[in-house]
C-alpha positions in Angstrom: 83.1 88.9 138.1 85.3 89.8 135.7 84.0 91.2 132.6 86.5 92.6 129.3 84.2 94.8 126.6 86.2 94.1 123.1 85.4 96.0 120.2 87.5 97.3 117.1 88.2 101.0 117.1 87.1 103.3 119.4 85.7 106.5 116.8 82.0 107.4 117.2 79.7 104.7 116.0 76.3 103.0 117.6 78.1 99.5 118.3 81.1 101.5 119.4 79.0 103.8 121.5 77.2 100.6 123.0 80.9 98.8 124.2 81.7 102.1 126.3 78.3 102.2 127.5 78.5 98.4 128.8 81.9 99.1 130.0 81.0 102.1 132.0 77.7 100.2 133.4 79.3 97.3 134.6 82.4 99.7 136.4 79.3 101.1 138.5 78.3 97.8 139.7 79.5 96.2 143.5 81.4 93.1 142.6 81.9 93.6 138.8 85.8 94.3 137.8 85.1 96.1 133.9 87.7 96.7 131.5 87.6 97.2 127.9 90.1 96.7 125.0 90.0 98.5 121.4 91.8 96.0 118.7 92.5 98.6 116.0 92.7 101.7 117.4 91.3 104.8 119.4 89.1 107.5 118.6 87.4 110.2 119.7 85.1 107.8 122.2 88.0 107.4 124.5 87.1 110.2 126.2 84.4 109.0 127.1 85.5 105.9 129.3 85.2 106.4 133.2 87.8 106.2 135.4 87.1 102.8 136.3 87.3 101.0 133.5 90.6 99.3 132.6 91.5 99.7 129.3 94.0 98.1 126.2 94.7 99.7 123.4 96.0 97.5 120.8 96.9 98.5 116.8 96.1 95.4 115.3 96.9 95.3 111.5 95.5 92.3 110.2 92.9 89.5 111.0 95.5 87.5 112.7 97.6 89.4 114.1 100.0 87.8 116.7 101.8 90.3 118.5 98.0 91.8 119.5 96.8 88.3 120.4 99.5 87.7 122.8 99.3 91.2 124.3 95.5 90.9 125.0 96.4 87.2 126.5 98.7 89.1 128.8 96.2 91.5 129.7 93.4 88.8 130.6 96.3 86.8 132.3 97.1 89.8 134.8 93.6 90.7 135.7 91.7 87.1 135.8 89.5 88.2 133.2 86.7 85.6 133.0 84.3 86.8 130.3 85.1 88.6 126.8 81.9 90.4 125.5 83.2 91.2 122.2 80.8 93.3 119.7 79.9 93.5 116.2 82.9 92.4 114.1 85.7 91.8 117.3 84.1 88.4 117.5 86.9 86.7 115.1 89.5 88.0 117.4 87.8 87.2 121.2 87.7 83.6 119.3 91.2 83.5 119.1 91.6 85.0 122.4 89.4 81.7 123.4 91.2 79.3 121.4 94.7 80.0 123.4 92.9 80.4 126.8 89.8 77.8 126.7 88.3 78.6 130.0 87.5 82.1 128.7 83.8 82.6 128.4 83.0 84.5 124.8 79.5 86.5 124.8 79.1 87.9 120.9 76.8 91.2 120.8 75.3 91.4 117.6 74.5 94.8 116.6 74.1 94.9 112.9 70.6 94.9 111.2 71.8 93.7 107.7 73.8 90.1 109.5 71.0 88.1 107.5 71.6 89.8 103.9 75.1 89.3 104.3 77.3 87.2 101.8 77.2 83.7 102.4 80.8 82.8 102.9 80.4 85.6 105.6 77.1 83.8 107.1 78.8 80.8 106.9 82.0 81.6 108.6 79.7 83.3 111.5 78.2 79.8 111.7 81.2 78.0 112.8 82.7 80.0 115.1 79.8 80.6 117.0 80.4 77.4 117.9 83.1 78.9 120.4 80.5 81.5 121.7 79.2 80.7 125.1 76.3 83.2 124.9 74.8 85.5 121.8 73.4 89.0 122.2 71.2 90.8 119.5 69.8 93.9 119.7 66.5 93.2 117.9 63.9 90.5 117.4 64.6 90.0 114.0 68.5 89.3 114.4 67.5 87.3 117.3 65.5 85.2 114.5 68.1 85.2 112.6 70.4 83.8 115.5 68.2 80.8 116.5 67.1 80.0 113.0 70.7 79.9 111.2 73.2 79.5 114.0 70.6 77.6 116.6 72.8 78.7 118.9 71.8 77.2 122.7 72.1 80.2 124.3 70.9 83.0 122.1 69.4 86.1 123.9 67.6 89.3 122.6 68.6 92.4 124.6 67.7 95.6 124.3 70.8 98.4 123.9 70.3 101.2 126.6 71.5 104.5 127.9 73.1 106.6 131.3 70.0 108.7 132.1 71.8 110.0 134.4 74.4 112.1 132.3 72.0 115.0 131.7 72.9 118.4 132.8 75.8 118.8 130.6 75.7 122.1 128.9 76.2 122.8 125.2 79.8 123.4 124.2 78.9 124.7 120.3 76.7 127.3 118.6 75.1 125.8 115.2 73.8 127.9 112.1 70.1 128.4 112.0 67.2 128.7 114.3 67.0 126.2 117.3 63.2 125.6 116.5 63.9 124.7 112.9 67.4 122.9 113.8 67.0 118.8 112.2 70.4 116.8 113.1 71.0 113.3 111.5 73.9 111.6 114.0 75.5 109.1 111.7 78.4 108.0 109.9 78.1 108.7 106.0 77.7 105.5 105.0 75.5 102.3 104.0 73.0 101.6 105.1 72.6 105.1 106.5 70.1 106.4 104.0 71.7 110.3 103.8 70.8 110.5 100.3 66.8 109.6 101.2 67.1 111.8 104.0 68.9 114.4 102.0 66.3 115.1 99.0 62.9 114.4 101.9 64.5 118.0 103.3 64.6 119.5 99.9 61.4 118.9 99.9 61.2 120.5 103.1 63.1 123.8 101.9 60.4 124.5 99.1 57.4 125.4 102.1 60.6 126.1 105.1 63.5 127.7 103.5 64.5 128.6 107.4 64.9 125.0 108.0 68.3 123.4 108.5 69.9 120.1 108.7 72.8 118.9 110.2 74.7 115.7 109.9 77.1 114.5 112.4 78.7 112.1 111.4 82.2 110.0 110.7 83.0 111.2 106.9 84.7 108.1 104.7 85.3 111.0 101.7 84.5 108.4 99.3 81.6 107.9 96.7 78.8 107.8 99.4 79.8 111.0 100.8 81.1 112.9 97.3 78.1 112.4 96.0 76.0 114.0 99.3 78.5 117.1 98.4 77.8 116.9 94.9 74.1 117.4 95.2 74.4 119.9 98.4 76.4 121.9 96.0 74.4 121.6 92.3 71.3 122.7 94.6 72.8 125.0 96.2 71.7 124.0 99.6 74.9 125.1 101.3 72.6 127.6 103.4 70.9 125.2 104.6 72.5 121.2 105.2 76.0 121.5 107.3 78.5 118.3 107.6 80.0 118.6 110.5 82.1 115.1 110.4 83.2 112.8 113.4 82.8 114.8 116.9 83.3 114.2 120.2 80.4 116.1 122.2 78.0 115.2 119.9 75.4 115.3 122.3 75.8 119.0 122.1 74.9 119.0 118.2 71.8 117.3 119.7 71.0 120.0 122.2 71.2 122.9 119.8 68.3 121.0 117.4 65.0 120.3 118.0 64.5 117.2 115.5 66.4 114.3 114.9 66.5 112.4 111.9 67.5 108.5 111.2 67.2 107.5 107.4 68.6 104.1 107.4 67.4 101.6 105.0 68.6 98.8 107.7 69.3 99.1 110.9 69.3 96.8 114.0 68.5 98.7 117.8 70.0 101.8 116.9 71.9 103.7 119.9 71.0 107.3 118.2 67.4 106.8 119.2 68.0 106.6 122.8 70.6 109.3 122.6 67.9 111.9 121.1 65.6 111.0 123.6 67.9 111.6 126.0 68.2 115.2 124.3 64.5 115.6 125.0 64.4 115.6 120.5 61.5 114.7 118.0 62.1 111.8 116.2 61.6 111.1 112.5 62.5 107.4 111.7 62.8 105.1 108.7 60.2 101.9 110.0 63.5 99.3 109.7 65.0 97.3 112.4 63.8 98.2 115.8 62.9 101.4 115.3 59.2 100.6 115.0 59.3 99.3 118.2 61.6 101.6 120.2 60.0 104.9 119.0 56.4 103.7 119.0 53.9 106.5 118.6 56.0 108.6 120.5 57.6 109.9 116.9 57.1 109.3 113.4 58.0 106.6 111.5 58.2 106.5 107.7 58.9 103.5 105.4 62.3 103.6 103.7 61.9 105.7 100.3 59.1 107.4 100.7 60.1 111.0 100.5 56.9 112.5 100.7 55.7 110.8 103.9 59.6 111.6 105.4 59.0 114.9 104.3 55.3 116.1 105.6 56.6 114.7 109.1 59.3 116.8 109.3 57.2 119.6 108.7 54.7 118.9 110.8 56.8 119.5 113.8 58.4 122.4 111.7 55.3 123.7 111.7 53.6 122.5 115.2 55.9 123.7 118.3 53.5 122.1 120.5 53.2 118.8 119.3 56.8 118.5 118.7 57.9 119.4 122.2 55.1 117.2 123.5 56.0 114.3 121.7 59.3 115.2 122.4 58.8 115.1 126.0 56.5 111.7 126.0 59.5 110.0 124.1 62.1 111.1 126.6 59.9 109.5 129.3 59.8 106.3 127.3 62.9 105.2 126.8 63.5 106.3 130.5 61.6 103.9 131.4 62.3 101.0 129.1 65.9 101.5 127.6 67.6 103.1 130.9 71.2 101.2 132.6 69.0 100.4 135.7 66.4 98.1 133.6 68.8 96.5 131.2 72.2 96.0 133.5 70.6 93.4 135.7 69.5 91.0 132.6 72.9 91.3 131.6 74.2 90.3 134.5 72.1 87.2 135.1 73.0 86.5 131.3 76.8 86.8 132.5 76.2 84.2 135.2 73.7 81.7 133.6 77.0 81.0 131.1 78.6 79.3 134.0 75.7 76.6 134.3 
């Protein structure tokens, strides 16, 4: 089987973060050929691909774009590629890929919460094409809803994103500001639907009872309105001291390891790959109750409704103020998603997805 991950750019992002992962799975598996192809560009997640996985790295510059097309037909040509799992946005171009080389077999991962809310020229256009989809992915029930509801497709499946448990015993690279104990890190771009704003005036709530406390966001930074106006109020109340942008990085897992809370304040949000990367980190978690983070963090954490700062607020300070429930909790939640959102459980339902497109 051979299996060709597609995804737009490569920088630090959860759908990004999820094409690498599935690329790097499948490279580990006896009889699977992976290879993976960025349409836009690179980015800092590059050096993250094993060895084993064959890569293309196109610079695609508009919707259709031919001289991209016929490169990533070449590359499919030369290694017998057989299925294109193409996430999030890339669909529109594995389509194309499909429309030159019919046999190919398209698999569209949906990763984005907010698919249902979207305009309805978008919704519409999602619609027809998936008519050239031989198999749909979403990473929570609700988008799965959506998927057999709206586009009633045939072959519409609800999987669960995942983690390598294994990578573990990396070290910290980085030393952050602040005491470890009192360290909260939010890893996310600074964008919609990401919530910073919520997230950012729940800690400054925080500060008033734990002016020790810190937060750090990690995170790519657009330096447009969303993120001038995180600066703006940073700065007016004067909480430089305290809340640290760090931008886009690499070894982010490192900013995870120096804290010992992590934050998600999204106000949508689909199976998001930051909650199985701060259990990997052994972290509290403090989530907004949208998407599937009800269900992932369970009552291993706490989750809040979107907007309400005081409940976001008094359960960041409860670990602030608990050591032993937050490193119990901590520990309980690392065990869970061990056991529920590991490569070993997930990779074989792929798989059999992979193969059941063929009947």
């Amino acid at each position: 089987m051979k299996v060709l991950q597609i995804i737009d750019t490569l920088r630090p992002g959860g759908a990004e973060r999820m094409a690498v992962t599935y690329a790097n799975a499948l490279a580990r598996v006896v009889g699977v050929h992976s290879f993976l192809c960025s349409t836009r560009e690179q980015g800092g997640l590059s050096q993250t691909i094993e060895d084993r996985v064959q890569c293309l790295h196109l610079s695609k510059r508009a919707s259709i774009d031919y001289k991209s097309i016929k490169a990533c037909v070449r590359f499919i040509d030369k290694h017998h590629i057989q299925i294109v799992h193409a996430h999030g946005t890339s669909f529109f171009f594995a389509v194309q890929l499909k429309i030159i080389r019919p046999s190919l077999k398209i698999v569209w991962h949906n990763h984005y919460g907010a698919i249902a809310f979207q305009a309805k020229r978008k919704q519409l256009l999602i619609k027809v094409l998936s008519k050239k989809f031989d198999a749909i992915i979403s990473v929570n029930e609700s988008i799965h809803q959506w998927t057999q509801s709206y586009l009633k497709h045939k072959k519409a499946f609800y999987v669960q994103n995942f983690i390598n448990t294994e990578v573990l015993n990396k070290r910290s690279s980085i030393t952050l500001p602040g005491i470890k104990e009192k360290r909260i890190v939010c890893l996310a771009n600074l964008k919609n639907p990401k919530g910073h704003h919520f997230l950012i005036e729940s800690f400054h709530k925080v500060l008033q009872k734990h002016p020790e406390a810190t937060l750090h966001l990690v995170g790519t930074d657009y330096y447009d309105t969303y993120s001038s106006t995180i600066k703006e109020y940073i700065a007016t109340h004067s909480l430089n001291q305290n809340i640290f942008l760090y931008g886009a990085q690499n070894d982010s897992f490192s900013y995870l390891q120096e804290s010992s809370i992590g934050v998600l304040s999204s106000s949508s949000e689909g199976l998001p790959m930051v909650l199985l990367e701060y259990a990997n980190a052994g972290l509290a978690v403090v989530v907004t109750d949208v998407g599937q983070c009800k269900k992932v963090v369970q009552d291993y954490g706490k989750v809040v409704p979107y907007g309400d700062i005081n409940t976001f607020a008094e359960s960041l300070m409860l670990y602030l103020e608990d050591k032993d429930v937050k490193e119990k909790e901590g520990t309980l939640y690392k065990k869970h998603i061990f056991a529920t959102y590991s490569e070993s459980v997930i990779i074989p339902q792929v798989l059999k997805l992979y193969t059941s497109i063929y009947d």
